[in-house]
mmCIF file of the N, C-alpha and C atoms, coordinates in Angstrom:
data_MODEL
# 
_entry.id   MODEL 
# 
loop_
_atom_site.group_PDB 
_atom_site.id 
_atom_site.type_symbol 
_atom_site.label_atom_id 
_atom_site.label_alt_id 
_atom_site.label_comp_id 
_atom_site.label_asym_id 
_atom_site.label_entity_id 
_atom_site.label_seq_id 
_atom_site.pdbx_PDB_ins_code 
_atom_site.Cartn_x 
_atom_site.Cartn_y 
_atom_site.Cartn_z 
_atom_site.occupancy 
_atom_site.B_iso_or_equiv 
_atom_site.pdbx_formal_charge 
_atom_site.auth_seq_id 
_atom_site.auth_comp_id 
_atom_site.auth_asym_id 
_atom_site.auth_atom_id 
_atom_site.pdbx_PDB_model_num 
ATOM 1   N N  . UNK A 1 1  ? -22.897 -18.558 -38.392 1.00 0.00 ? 1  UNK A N  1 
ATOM 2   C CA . UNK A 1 1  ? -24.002 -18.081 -37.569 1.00 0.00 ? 1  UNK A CA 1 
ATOM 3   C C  . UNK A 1 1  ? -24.709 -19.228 -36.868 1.00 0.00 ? 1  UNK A C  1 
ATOM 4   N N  . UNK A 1 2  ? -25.116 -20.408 -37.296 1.00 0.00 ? 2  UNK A N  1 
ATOM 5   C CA . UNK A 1 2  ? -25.374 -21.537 -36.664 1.00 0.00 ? 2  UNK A CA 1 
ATOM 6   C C  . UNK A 1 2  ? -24.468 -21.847 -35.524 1.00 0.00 ? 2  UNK A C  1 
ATOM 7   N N  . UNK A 1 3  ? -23.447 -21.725 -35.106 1.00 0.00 ? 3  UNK A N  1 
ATOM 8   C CA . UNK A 1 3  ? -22.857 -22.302 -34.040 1.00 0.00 ? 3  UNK A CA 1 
ATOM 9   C C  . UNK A 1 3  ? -22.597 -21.236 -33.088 1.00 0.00 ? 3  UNK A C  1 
ATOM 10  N N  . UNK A 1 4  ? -22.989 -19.883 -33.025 1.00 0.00 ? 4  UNK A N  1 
ATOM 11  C CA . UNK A 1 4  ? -23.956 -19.235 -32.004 1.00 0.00 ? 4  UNK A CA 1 
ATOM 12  C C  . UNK A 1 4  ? -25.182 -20.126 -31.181 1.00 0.00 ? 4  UNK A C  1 
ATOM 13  N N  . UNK A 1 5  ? -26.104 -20.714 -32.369 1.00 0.00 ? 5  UNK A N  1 
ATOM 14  C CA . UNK A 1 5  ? -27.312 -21.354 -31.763 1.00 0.00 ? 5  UNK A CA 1 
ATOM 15  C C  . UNK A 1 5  ? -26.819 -22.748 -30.653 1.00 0.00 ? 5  UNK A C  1 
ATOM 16  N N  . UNK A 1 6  ? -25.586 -23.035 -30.981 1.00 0.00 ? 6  UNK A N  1 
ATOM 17  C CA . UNK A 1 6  ? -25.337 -23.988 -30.034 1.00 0.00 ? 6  UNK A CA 1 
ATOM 18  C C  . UNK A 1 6  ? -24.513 -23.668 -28.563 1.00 0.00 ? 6  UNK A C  1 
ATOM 19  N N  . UNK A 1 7  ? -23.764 -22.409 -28.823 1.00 0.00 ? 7  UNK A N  1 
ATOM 20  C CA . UNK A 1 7  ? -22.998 -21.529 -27.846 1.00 0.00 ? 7  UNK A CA 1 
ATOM 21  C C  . UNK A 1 7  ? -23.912 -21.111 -26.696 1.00 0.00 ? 7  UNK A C  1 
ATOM 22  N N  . UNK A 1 8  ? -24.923 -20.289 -27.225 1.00 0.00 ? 8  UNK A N  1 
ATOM 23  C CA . UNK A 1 8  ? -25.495 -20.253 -26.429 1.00 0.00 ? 8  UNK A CA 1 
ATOM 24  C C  . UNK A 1 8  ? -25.932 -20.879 -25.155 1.00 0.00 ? 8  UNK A C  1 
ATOM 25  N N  . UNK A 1 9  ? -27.452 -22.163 -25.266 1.00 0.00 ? 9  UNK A N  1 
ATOM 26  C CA . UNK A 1 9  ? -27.407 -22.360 -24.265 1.00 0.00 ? 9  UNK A CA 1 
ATOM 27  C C  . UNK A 1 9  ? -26.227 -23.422 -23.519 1.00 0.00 ? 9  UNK A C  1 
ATOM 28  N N  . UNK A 1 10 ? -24.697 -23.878 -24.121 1.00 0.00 ? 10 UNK A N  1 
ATOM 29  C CA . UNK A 1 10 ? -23.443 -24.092 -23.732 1.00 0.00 ? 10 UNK A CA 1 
ATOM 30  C C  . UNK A 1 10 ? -22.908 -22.903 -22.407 1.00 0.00 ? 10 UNK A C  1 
ATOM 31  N N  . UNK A 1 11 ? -23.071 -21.965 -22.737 1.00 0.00 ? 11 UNK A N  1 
ATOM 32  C CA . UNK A 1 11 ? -22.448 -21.012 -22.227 1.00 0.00 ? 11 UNK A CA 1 
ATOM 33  C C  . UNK A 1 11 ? -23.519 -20.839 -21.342 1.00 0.00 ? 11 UNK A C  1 
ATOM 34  N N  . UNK A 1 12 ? -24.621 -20.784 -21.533 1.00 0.00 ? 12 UNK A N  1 
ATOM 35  C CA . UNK A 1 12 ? -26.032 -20.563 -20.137 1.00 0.00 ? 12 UNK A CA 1 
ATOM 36  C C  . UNK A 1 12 ? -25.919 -21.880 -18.945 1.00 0.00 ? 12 UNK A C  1 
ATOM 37  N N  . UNK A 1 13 ? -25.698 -23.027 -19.476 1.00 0.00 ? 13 UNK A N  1 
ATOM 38  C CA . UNK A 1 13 ? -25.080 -24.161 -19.057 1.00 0.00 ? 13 UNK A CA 1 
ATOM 39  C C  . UNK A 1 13 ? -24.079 -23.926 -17.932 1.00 0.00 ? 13 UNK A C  1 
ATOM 40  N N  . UNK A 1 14 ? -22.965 -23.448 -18.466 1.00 0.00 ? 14 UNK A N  1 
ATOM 41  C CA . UNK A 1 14 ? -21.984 -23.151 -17.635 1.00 0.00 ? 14 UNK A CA 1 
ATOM 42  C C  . UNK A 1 14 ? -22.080 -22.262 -16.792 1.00 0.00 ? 14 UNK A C  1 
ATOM 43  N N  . UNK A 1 15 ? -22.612 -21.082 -16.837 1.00 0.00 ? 15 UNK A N  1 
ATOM 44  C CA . UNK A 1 15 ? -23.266 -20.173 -15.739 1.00 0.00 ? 15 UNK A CA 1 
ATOM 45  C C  . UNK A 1 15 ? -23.835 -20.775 -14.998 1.00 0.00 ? 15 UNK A C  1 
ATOM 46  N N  . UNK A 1 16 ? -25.028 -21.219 -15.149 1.00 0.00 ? 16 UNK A N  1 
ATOM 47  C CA . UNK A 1 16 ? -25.514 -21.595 -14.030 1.00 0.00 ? 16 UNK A CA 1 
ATOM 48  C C  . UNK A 1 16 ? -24.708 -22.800 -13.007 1.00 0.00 ? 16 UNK A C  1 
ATOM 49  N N  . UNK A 1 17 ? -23.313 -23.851 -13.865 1.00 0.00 ? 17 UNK A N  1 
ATOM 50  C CA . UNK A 1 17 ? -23.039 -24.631 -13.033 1.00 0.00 ? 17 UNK A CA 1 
ATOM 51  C C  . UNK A 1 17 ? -22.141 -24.011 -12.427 1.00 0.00 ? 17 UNK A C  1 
ATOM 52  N N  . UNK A 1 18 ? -21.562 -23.007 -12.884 1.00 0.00 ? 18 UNK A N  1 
ATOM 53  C CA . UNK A 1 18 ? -20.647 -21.544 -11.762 1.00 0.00 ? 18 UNK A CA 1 
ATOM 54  C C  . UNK A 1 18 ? -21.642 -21.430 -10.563 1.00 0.00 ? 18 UNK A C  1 
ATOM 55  N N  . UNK A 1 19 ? -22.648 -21.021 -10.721 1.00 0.00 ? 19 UNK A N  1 
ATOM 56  C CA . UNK A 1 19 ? -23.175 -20.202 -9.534  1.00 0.00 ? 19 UNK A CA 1 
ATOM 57  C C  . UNK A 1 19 ? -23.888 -21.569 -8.484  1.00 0.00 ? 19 UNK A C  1 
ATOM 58  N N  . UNK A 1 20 ? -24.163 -22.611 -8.994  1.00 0.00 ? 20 UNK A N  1 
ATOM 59  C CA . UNK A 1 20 ? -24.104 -24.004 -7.934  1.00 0.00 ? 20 UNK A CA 1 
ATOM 60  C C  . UNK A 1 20 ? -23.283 -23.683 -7.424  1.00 0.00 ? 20 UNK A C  1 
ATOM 61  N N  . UNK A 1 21 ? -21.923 -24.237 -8.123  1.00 0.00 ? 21 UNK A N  1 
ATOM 62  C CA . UNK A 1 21 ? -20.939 -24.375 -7.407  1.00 0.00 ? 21 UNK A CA 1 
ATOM 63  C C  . UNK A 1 21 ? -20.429 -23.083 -6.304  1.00 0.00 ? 21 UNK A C  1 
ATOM 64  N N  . UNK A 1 22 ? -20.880 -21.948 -6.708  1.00 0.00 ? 22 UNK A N  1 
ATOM 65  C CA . UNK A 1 22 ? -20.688 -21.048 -5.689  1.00 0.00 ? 22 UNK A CA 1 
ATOM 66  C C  . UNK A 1 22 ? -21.381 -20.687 -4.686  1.00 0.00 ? 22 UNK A C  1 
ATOM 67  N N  . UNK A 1 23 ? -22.749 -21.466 -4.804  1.00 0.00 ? 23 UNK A N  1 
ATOM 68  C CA . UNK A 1 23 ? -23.348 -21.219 -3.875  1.00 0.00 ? 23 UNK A CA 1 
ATOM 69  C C  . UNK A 1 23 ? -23.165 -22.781 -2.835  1.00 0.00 ? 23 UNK A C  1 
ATOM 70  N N  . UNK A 1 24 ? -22.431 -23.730 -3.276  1.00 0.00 ? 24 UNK A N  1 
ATOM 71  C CA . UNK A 1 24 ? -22.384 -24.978 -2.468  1.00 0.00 ? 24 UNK A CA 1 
ATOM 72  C C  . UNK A 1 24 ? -21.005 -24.537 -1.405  1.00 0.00 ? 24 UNK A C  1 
ATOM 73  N N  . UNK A 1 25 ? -19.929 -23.724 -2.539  1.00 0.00 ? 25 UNK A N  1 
ATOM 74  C CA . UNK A 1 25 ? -18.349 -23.137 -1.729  1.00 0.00 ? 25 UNK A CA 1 
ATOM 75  C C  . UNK A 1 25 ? -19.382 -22.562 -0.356  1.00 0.00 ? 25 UNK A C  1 
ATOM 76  N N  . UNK A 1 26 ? -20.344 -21.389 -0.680  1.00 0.00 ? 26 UNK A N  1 
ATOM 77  C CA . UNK A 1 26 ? -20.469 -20.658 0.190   1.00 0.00 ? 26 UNK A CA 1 
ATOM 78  C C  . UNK A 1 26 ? -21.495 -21.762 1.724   1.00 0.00 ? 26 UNK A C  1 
ATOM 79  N N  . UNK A 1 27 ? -21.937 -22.561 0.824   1.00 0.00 ? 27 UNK A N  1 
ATOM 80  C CA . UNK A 1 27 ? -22.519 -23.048 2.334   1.00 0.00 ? 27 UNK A CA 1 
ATOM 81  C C  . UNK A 1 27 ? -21.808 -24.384 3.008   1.00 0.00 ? 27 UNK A C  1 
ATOM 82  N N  . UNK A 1 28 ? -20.713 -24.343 2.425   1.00 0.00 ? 28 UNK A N  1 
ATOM 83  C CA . UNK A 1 28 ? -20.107 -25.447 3.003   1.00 0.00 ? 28 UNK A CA 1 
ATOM 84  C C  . UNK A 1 28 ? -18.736 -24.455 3.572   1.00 0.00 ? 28 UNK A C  1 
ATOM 85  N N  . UNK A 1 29 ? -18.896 -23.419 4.297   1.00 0.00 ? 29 UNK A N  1 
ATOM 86  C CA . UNK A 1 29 ? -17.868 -22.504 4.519   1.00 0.00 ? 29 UNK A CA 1 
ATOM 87  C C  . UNK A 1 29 ? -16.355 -22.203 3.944   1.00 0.00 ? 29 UNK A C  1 
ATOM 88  N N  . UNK A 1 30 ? -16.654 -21.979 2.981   1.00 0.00 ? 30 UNK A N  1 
ATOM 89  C CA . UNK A 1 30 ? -15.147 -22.129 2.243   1.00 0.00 ? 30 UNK A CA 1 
ATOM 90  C C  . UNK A 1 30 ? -14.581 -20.831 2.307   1.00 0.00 ? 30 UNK A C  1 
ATOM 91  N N  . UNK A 1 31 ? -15.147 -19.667 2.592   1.00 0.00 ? 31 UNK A N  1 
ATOM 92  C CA . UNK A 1 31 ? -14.835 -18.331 2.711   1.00 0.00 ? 31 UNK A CA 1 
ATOM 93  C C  . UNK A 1 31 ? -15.124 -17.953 4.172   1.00 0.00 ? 31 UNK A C  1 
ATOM 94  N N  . UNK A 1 32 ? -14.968 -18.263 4.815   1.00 0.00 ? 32 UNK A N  1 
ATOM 95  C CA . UNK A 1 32 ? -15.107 -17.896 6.071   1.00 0.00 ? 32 UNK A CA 1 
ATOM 96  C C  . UNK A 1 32 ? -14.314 -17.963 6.981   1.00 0.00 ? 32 UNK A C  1 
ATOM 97  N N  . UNK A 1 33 ? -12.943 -18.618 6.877   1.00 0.00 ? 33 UNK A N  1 
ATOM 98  C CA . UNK A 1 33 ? -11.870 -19.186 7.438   1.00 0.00 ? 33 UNK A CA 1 
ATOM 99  C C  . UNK A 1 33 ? -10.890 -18.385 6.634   1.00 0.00 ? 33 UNK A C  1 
ATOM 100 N N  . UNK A 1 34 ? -10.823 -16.585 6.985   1.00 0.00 ? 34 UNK A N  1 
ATOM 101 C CA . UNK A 1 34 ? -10.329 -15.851 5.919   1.00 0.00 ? 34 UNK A CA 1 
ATOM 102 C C  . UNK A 1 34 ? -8.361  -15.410 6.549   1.00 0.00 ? 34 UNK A C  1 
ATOM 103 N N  . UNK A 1 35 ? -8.219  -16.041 7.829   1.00 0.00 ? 35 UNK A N  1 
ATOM 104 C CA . UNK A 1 35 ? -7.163  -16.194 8.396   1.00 0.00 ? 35 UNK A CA 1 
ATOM 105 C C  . UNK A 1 35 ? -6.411  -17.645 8.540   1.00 0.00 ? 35 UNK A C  1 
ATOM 106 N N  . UNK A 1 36 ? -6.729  -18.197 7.963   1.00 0.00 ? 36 UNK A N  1 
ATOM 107 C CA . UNK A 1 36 ? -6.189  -19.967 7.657   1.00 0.00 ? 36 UNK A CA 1 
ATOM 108 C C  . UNK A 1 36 ? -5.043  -20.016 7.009   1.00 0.00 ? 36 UNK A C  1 
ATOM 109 N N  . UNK A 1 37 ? -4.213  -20.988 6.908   1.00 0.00 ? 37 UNK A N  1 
ATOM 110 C CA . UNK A 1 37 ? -3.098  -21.428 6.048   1.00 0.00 ? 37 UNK A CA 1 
ATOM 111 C C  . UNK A 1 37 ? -3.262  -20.936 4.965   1.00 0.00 ? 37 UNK A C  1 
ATOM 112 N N  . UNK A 1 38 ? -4.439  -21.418 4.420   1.00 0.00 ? 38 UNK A N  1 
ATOM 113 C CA . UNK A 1 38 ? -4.860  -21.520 2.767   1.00 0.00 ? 38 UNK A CA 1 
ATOM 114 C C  . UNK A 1 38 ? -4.600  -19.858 2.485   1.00 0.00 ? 38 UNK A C  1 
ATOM 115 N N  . UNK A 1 39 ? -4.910  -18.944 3.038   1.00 0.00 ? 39 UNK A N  1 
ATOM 116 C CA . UNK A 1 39 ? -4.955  -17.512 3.185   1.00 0.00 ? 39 UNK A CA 1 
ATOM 117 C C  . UNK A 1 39 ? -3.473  -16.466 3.547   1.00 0.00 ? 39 UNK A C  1 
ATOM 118 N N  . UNK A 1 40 ? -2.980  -17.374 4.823   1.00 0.00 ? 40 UNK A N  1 
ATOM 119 C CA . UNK A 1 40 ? -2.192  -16.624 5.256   1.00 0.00 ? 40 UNK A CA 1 
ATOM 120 C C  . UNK A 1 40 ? -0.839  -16.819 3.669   1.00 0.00 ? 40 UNK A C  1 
ATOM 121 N N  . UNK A 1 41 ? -0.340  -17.729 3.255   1.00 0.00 ? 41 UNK A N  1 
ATOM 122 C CA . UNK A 1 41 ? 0.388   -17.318 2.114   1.00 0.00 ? 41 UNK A CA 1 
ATOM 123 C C  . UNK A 1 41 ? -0.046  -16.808 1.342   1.00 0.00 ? 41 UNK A C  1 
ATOM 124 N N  . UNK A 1 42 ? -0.734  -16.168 1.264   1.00 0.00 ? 42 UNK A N  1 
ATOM 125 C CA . UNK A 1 42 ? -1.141  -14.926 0.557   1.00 0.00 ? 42 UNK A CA 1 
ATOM 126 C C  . UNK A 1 42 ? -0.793  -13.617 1.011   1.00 0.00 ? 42 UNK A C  1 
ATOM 127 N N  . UNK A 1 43 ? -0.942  -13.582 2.274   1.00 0.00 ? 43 UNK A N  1 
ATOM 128 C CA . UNK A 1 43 ? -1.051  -12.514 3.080   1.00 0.00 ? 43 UNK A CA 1 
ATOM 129 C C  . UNK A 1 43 ? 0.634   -11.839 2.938   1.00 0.00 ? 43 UNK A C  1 
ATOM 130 N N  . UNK A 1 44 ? 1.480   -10.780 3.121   1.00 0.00 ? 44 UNK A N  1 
ATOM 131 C CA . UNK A 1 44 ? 2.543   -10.280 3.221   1.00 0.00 ? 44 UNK A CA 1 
ATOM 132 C C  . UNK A 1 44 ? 2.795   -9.780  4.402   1.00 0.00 ? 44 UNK A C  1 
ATOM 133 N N  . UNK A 1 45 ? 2.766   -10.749 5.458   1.00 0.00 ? 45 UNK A N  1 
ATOM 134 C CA . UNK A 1 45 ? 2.810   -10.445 6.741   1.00 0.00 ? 45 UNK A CA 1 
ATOM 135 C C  . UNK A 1 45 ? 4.340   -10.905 7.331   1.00 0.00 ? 45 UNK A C  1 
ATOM 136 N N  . UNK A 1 46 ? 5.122   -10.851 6.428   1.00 0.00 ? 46 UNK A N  1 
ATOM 137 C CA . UNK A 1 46 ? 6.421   -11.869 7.090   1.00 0.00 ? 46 UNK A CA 1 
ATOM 138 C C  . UNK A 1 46 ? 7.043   -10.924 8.287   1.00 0.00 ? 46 UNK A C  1 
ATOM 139 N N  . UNK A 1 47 ? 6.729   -9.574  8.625   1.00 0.00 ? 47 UNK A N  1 
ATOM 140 C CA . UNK A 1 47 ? 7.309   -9.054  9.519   1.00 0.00 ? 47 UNK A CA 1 
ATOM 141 C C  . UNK A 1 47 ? 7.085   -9.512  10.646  1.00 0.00 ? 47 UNK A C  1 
ATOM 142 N N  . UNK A 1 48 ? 5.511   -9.714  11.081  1.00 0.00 ? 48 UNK A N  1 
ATOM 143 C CA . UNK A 1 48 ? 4.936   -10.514 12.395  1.00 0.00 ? 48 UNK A CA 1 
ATOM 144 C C  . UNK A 1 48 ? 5.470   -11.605 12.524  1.00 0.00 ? 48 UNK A C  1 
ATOM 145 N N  . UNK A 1 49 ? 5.665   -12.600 11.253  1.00 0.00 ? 49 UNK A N  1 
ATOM 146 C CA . UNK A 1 49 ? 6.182   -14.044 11.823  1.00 0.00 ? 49 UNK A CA 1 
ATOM 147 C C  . UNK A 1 49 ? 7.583   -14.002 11.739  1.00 0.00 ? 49 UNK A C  1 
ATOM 148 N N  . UNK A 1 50 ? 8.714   -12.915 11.501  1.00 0.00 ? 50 UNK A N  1 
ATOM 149 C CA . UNK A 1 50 ? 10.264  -12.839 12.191  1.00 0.00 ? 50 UNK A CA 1 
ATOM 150 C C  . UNK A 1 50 ? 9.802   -11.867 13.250  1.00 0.00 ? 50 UNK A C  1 
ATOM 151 N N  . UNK A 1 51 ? 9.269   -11.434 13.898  1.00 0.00 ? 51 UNK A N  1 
ATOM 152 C CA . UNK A 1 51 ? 9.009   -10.968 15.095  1.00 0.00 ? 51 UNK A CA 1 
ATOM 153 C C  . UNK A 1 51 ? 9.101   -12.187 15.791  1.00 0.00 ? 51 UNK A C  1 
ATOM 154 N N  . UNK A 1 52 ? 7.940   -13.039 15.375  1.00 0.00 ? 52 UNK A N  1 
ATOM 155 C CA . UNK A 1 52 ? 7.400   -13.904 16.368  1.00 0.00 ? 52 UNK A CA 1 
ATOM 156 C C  . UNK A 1 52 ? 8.643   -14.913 16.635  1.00 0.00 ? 52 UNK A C  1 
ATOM 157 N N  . UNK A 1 53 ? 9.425   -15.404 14.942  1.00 0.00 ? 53 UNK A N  1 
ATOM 158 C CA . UNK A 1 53 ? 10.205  -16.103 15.646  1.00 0.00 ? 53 UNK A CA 1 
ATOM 159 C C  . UNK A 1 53 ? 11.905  -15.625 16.199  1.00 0.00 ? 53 UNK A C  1 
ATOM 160 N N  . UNK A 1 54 ? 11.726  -14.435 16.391  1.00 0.00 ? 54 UNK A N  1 
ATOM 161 C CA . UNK A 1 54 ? 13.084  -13.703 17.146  1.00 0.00 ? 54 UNK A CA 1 
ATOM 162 C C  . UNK A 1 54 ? 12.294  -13.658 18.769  1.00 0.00 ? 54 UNK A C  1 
ATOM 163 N N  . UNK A 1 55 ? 11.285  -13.530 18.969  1.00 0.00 ? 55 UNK A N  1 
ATOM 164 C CA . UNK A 1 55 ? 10.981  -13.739 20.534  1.00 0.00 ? 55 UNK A CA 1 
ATOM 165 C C  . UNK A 1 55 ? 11.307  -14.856 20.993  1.00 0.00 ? 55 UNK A C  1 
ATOM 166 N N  . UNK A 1 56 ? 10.889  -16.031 20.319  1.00 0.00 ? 56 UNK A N  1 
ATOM 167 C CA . UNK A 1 56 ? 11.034  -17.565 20.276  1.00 0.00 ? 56 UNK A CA 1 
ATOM 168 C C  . UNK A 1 56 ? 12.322  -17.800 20.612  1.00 0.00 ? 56 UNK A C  1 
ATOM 169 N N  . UNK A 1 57 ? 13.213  -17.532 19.659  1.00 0.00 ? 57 UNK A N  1 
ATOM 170 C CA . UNK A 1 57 ? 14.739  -17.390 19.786  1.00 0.00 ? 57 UNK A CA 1 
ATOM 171 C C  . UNK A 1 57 ? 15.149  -16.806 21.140  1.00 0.00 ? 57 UNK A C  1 
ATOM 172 N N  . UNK A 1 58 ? 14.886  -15.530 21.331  1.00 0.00 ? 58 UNK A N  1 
ATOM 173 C CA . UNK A 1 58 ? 15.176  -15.336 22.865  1.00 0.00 ? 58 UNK A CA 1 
ATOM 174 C C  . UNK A 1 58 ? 15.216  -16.220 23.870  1.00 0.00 ? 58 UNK A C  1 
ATOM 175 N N  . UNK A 1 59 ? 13.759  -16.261 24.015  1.00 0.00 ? 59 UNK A N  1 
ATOM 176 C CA . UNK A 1 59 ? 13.071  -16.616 25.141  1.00 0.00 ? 59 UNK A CA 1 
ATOM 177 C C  . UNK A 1 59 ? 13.573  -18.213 25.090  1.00 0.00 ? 59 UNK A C  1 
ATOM 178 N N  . UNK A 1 60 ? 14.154  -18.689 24.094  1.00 0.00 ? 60 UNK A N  1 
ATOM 179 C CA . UNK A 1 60 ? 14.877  -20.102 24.214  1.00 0.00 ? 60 UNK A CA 1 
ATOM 180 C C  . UNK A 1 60 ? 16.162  -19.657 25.076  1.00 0.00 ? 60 UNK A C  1 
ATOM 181 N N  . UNK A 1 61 ? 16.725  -18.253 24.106  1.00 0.00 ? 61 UNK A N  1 
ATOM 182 C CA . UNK A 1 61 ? 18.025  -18.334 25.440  1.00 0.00 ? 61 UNK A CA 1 
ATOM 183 C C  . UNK A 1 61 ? 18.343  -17.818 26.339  1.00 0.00 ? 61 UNK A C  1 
ATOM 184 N N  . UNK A 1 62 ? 16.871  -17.043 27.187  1.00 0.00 ? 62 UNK A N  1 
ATOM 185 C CA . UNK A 1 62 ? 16.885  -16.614 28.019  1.00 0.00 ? 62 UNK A CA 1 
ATOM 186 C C  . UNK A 1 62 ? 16.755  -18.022 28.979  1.00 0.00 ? 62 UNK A C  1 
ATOM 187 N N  . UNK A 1 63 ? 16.481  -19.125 28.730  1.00 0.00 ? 63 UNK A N  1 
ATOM 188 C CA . UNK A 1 63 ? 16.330  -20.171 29.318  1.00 0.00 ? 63 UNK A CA 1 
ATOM 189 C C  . UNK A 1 63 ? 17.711  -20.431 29.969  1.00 0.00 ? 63 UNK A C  1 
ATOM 190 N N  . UNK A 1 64 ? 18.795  -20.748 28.929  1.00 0.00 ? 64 UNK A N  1 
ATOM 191 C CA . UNK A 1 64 ? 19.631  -21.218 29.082  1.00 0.00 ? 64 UNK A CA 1 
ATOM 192 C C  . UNK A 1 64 ? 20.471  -20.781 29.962  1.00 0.00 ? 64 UNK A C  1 
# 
């Protein structure tokens, strides 16, 4: 039961350095750039980018 009394404010500790830190992510724009690299592999969009690069492909040999 004593090492509750030390958990505690440990664990109040850490909350609050969560919510710094989430409030420093949020003003230093870290969520706001929700179409970026960092994002798009996430995303399951591979149909648009073999679209994009079968136009590419064309339009190279429509050159030729």
């Amino acid at each position: 039961m004593d090492v509750i009394y030390s958990l505690i404010p440990g664990m109040m500790f850490f909350g609050v350095l969560f919510v710094i830190v989430l409030v420093w992510a949020v003003k230093k724009g870290q969520y706001e750039d929700m179409e970026g690299s960092a994002n798009r592999i996430l995303l399951d969009d591979d149909d648009d980018l073999l679209h994009d690069a079968d136009k590419d492909r064309n339009a190279g040999a429509d050159k030729k």
